[in-house]
Biopython code that builds the backbone (N, CA, C, O; Angstrom):
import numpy as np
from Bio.PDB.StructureBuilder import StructureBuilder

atoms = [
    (1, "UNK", "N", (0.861, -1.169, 0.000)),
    (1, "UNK", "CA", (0.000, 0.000, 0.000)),
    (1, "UNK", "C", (0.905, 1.228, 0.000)),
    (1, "UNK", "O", (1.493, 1.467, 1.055)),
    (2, "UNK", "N", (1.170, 2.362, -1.456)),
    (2, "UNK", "CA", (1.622, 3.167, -0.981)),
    (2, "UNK", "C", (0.881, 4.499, -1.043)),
    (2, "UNK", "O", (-0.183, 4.557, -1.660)),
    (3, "UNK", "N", (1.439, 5.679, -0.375)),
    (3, "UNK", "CA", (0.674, 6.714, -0.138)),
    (3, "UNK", "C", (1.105, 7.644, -1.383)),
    (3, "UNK", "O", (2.288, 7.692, -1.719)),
    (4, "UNK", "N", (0.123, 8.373, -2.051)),
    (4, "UNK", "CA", (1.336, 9.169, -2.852)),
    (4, "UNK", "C", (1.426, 10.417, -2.968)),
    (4, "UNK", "O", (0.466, 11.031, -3.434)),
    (5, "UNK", "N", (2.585, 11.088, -2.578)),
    (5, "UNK", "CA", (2.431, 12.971, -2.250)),
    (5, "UNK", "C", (2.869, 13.276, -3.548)),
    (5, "UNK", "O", (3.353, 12.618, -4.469)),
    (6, "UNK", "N", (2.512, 14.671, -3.336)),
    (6, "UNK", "CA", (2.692, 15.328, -4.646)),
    (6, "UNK", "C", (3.380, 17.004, -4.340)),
    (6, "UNK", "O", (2.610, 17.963, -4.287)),
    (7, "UNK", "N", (4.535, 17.138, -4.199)),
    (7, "UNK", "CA", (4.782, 18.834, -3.268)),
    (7, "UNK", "C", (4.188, 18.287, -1.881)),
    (7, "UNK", "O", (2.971, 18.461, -1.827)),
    (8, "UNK", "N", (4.531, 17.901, -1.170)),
    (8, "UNK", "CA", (3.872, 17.604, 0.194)),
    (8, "UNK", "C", (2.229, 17.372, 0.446)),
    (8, "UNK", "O", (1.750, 17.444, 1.578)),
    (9, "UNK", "N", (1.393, 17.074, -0.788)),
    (9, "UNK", "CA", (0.136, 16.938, -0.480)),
    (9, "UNK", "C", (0.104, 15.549, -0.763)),
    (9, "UNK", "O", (0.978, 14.928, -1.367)),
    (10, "UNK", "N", (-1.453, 14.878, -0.073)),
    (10, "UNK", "CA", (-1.255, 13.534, -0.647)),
    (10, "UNK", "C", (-2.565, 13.804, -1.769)),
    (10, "UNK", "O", (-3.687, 14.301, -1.670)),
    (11, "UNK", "N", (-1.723, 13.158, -2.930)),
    (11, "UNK", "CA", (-2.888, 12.541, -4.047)),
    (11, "UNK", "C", (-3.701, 11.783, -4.322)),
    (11, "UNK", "O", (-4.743, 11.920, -4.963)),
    (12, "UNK", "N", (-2.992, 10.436, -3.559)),
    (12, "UNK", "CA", (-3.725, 9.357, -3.740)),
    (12, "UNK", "C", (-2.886, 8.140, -3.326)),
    (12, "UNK", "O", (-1.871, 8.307, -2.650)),
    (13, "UNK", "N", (-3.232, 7.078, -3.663)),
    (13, "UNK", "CA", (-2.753, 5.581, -3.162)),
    (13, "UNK", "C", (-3.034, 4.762, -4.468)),
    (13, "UNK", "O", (-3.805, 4.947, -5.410)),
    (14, "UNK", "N", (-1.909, 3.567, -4.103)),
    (14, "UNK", "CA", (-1.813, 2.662, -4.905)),
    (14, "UNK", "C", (-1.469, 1.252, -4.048)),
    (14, "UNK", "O", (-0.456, 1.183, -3.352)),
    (15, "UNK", "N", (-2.401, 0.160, -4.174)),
    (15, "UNK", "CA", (-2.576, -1.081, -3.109)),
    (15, "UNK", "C", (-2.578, -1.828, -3.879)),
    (15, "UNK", "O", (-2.811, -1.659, -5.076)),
    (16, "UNK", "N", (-2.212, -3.181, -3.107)),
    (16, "UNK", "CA", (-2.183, -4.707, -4.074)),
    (16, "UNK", "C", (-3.497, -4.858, -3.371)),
    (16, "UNK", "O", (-3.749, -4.380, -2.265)),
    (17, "UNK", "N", (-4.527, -5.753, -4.307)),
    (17, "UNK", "CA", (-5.964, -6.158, -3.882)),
    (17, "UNK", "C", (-5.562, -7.754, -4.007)),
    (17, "UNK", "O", (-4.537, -8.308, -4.404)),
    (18, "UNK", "N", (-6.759, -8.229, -3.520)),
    (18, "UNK", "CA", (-7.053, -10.001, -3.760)),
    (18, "UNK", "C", (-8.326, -9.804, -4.399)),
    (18, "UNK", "O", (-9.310, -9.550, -3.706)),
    (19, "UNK", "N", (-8.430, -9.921, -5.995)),
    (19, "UNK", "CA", (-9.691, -10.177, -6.562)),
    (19, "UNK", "C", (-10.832, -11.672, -6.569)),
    (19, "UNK", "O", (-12.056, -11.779, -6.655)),
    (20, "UNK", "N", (-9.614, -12.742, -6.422)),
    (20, "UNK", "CA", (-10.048, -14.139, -6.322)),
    (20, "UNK", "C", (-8.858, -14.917, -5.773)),
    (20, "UNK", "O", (-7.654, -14.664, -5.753)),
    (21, "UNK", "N", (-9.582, -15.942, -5.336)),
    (21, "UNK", "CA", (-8.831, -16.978, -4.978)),
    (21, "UNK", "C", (-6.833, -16.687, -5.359)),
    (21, "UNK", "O", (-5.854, -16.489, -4.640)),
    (22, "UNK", "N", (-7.068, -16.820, -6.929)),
    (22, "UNK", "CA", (-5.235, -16.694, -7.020)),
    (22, "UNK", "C", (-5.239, -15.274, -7.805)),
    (22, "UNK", "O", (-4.100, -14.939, -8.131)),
    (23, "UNK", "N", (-5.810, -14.764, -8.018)),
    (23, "UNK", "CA", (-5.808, -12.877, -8.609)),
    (23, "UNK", "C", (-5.473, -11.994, -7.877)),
    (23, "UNK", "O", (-6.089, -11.533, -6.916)),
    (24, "UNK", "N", (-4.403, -11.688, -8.319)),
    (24, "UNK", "CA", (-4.229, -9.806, -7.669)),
    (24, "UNK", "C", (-4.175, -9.107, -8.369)),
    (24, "UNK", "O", (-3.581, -9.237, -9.439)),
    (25, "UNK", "N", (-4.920, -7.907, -7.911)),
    (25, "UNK", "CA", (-4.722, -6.671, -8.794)),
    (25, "UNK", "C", (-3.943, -5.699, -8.270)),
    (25, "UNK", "O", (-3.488, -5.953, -7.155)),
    (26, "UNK", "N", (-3.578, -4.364, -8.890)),
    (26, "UNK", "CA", (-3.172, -3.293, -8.218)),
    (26, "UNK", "C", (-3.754, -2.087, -8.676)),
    (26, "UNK", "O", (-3.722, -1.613, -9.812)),
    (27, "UNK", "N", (-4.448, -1.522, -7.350)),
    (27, "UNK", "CA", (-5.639, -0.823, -7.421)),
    (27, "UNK", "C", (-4.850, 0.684, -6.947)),
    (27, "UNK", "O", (-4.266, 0.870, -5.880)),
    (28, "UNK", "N", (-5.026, 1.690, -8.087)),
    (28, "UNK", "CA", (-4.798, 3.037, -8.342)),
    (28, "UNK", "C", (-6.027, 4.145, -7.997)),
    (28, "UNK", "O", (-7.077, 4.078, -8.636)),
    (29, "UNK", "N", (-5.880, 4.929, -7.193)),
    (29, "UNK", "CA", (-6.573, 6.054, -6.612)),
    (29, "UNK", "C", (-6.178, 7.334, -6.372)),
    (29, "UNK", "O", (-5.365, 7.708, -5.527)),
    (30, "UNK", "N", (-7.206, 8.434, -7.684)),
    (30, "UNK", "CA", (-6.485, 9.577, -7.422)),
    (30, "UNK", "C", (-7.670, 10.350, -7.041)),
    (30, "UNK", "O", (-8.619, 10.606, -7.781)),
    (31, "UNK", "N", (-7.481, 10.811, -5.419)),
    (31, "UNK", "CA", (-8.214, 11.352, -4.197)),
    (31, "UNK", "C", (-8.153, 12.345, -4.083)),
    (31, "UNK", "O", (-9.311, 12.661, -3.809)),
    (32, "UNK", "N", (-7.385, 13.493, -4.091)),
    (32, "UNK", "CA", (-6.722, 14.291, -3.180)),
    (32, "UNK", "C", (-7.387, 15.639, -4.635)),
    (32, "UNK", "O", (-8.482, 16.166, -4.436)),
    (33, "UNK", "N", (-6.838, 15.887, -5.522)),
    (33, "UNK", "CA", (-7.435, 16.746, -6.597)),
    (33, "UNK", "C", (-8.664, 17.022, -7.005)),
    (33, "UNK", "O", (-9.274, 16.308, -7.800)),
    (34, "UNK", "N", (-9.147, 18.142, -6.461)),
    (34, "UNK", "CA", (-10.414, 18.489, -7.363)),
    (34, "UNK", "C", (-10.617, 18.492, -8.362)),
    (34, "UNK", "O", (-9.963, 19.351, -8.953)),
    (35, "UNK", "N", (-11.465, 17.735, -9.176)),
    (35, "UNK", "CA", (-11.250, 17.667, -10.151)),
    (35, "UNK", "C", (-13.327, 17.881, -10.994)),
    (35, "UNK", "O", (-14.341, 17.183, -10.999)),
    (36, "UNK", "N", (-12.994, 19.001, -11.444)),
    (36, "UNK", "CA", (-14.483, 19.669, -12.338)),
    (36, "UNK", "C", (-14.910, 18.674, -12.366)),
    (36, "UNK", "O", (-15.421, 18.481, -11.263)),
    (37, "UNK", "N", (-15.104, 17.406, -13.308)),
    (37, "UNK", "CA", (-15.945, 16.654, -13.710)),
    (37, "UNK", "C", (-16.376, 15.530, -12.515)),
    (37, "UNK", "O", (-15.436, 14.789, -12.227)),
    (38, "UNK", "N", (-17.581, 15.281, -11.796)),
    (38, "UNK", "CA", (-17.108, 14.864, -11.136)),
    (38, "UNK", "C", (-17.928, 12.994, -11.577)),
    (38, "UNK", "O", (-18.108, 12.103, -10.747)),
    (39, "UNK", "N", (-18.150, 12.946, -12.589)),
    (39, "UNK", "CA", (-18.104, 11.572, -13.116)),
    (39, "UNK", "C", (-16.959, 10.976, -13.836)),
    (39, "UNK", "O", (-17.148, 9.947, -14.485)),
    (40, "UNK", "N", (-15.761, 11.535, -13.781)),
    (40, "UNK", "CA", (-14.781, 11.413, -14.620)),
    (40, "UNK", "C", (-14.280, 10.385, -13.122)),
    (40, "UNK", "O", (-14.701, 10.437, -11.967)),
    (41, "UNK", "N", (-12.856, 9.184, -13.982)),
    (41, "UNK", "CA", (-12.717, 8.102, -13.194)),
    (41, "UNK", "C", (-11.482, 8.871, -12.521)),
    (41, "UNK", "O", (-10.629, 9.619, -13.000)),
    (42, "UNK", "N", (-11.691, 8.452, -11.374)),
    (42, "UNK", "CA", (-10.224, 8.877, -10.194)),
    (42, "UNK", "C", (-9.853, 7.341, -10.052)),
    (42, "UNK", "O", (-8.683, 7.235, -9.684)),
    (43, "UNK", "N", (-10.280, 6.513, -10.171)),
    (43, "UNK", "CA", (-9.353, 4.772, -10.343)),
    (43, "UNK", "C", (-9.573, 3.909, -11.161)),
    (43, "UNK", "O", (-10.568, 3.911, -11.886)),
    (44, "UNK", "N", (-8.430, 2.794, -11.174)),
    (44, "UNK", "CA", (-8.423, 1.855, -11.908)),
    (44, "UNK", "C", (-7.956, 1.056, -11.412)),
    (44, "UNK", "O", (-7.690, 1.320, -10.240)),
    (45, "UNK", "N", (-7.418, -0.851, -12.057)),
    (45, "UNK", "CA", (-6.652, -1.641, -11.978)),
    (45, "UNK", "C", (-5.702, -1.762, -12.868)),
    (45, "UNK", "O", (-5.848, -1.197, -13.952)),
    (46, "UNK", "N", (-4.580, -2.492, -12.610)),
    (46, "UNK", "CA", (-3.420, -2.907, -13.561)),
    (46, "UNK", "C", (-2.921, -3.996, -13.174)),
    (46, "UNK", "O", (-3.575, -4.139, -12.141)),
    (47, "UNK", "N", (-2.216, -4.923, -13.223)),
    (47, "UNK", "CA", (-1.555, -6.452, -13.517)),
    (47, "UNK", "C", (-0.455, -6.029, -12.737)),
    (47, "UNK", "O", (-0.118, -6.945, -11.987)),
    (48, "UNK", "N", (0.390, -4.804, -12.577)),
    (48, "UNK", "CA", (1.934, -4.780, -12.592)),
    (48, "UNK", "C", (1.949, -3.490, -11.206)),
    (48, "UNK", "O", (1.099, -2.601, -11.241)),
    (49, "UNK", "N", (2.807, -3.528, -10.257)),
    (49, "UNK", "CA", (2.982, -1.946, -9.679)),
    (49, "UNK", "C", (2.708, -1.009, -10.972)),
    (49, "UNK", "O", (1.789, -0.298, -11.378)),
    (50, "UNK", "N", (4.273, -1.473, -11.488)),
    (50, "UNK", "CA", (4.576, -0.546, -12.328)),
    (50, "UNK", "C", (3.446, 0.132, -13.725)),
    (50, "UNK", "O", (3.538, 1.215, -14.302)),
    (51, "UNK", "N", (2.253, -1.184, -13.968)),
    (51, "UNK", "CA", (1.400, -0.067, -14.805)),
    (51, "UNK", "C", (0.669, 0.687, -13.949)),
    (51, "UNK", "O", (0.272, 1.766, -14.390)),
    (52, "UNK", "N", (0.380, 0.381, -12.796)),
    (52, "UNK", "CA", (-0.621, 0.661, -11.871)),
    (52, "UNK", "C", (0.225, 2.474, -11.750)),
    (52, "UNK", "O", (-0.495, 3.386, -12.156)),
    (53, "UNK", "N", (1.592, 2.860, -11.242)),
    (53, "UNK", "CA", (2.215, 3.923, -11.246)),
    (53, "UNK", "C", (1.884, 4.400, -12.908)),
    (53, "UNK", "O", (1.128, 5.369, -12.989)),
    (54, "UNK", "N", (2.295, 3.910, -14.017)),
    (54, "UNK", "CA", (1.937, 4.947, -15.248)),
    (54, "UNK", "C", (0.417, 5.627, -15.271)),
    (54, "UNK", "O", (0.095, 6.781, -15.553)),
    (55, "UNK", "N", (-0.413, 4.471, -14.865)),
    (55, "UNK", "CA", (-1.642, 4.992, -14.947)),
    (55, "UNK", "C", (-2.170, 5.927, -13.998)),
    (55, "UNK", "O", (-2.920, 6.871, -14.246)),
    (56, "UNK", "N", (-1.654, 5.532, -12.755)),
    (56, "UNK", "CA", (-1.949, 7.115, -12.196)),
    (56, "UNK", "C", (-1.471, 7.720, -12.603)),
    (56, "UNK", "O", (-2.350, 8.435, -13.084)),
    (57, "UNK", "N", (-0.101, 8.342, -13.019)),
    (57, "UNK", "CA", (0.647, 9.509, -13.435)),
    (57, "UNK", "C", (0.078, 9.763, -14.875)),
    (57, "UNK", "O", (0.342, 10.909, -15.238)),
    (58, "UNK", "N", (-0.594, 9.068, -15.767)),
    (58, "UNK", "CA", (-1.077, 10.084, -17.024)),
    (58, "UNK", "C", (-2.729, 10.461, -16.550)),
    (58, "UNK", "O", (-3.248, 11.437, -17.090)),
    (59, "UNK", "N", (-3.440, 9.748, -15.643)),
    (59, "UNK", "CA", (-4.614, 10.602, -14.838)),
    (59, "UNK", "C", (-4.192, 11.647, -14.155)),
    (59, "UNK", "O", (-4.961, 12.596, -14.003)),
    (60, "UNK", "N", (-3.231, 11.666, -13.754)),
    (60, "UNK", "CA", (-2.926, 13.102, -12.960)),
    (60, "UNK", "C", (-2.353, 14.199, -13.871)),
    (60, "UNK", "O", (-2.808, 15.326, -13.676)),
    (61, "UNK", "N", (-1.583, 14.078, -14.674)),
    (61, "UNK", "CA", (-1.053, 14.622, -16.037)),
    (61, "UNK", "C", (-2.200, 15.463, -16.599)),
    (61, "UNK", "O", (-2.218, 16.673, -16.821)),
    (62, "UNK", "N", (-3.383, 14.320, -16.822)),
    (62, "UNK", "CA", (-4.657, 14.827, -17.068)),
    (62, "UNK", "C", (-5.351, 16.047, -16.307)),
    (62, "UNK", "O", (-5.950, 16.928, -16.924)),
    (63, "UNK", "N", (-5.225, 16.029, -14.925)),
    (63, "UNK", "CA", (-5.915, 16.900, -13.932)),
    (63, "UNK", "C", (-4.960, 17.932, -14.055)),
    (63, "UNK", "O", (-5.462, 19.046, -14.208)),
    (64, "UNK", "N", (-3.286, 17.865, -14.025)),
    (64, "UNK", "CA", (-2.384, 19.160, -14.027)),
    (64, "UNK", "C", (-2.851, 19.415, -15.155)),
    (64, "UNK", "O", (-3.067, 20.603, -14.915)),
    (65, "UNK", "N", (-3.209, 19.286, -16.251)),
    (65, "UNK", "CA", (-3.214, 20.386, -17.605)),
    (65, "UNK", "C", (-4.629, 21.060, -17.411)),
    (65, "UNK", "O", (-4.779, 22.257, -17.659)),
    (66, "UNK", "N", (-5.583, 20.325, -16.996)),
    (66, "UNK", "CA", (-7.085, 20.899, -17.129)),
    (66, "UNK", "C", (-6.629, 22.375, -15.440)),
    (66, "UNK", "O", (-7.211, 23.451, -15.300)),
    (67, "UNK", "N", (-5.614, 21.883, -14.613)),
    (67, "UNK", "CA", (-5.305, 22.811, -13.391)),
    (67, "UNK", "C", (-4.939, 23.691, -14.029)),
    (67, "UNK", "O", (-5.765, 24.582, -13.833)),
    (68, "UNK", "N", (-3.893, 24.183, -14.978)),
    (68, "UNK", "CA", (-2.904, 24.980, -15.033)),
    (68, "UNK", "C", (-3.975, 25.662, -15.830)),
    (68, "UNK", "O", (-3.570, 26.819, -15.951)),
    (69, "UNK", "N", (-4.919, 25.568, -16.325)),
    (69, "UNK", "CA", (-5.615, 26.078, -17.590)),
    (69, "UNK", "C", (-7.372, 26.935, -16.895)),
    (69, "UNK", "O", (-8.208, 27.531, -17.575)),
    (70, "UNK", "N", (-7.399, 26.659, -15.336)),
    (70, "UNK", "CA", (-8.369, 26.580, -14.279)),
    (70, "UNK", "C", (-8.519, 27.920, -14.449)),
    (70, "UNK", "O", (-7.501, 28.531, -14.775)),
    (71, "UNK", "N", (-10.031, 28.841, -14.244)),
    (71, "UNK", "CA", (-10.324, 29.755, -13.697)),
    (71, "UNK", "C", (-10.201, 29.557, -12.095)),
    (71, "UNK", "O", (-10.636, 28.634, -11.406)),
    (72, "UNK", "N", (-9.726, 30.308, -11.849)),
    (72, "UNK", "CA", (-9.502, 30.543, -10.564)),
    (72, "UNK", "C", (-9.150, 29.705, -9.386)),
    (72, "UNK", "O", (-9.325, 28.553, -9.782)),
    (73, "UNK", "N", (-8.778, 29.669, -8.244)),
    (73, "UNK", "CA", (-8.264, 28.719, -7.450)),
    (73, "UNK", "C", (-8.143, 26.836, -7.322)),
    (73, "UNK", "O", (-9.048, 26.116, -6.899)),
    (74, "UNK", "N", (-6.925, 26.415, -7.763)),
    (74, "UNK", "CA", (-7.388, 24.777, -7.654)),
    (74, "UNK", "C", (-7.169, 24.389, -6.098)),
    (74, "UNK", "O", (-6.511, 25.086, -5.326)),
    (75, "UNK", "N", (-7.941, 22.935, -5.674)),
    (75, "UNK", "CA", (-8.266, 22.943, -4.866)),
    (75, "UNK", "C", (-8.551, 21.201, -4.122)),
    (75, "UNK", "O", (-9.268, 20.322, -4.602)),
    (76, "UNK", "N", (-7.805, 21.140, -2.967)),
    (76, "UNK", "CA", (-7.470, 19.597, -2.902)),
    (76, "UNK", "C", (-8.099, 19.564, -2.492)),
    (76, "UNK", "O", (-8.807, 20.547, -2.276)),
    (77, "UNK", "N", (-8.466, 17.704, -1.809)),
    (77, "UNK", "CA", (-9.176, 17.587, -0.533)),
    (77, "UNK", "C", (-8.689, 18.079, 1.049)),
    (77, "UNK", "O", (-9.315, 18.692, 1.914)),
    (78, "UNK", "N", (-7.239, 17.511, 1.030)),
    (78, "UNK", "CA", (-7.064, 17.126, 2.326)),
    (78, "UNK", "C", (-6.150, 18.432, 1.962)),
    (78, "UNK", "O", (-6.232, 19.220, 1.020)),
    (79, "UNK", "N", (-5.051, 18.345, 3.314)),
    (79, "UNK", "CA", (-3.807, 19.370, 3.482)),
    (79, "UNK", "C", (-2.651, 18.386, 3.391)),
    (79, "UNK", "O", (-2.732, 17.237, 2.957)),
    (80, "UNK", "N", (-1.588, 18.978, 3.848)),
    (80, "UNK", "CA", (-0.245, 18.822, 3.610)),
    (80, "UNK", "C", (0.013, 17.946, 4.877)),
    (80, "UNK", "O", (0.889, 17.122, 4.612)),
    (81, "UNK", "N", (-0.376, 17.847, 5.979)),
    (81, "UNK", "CA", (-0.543, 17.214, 7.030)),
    (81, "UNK", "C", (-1.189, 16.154, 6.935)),
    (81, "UNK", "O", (-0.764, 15.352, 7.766)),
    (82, "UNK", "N", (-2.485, 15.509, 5.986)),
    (82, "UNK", "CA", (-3.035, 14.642, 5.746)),
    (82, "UNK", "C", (-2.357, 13.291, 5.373)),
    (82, "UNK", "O", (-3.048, 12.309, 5.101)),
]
sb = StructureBuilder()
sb.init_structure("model")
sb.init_model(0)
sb.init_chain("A")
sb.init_seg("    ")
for serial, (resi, resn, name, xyz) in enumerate(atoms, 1):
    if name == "N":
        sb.init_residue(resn, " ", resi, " ")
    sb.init_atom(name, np.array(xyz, "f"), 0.0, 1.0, " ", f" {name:<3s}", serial, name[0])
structure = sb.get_structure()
């Protein structure tokens, strides 16, 4: 299970699951960003850590460009202490 900061905030997490009997997944969660749409997906699964890390990082990629481009203040959940 790791936690994942971003500049000292946390974004989100990334965990190994037990889907079945011999299945694991690795389950990606991006929490922490407001993000406008709010039916748009903040998680997924992947087979590997390592896709499980790409795929959060081009969802978040996603949220920094729609941020940088924001009317007015962006805006997390938690704080820096969280």
């Amino acid at each position: 299970d790791y936690a994942i900061k971003i500049d000292g905030l946390k974004a989100g997490r990334i965990m190994r699951l037990q889907r079945s009997h011999m299945r694991f997944v690795w389950l990606w969660t991006l929490t922490a960003p407001i993000w406008p749409d709010p039916q748009r997906n903040h998680s997924g699964e992947a087979e590997t850590l390592e896709a499980a890390q790409q795929a959060f990082k081009a969802r978040f990629q996603e949220w920094l460009a729609w941020a940088v481009t924001a009317q007015g203040p962006v805006q997390w959940y938690v704080t820096a202490n969280a």
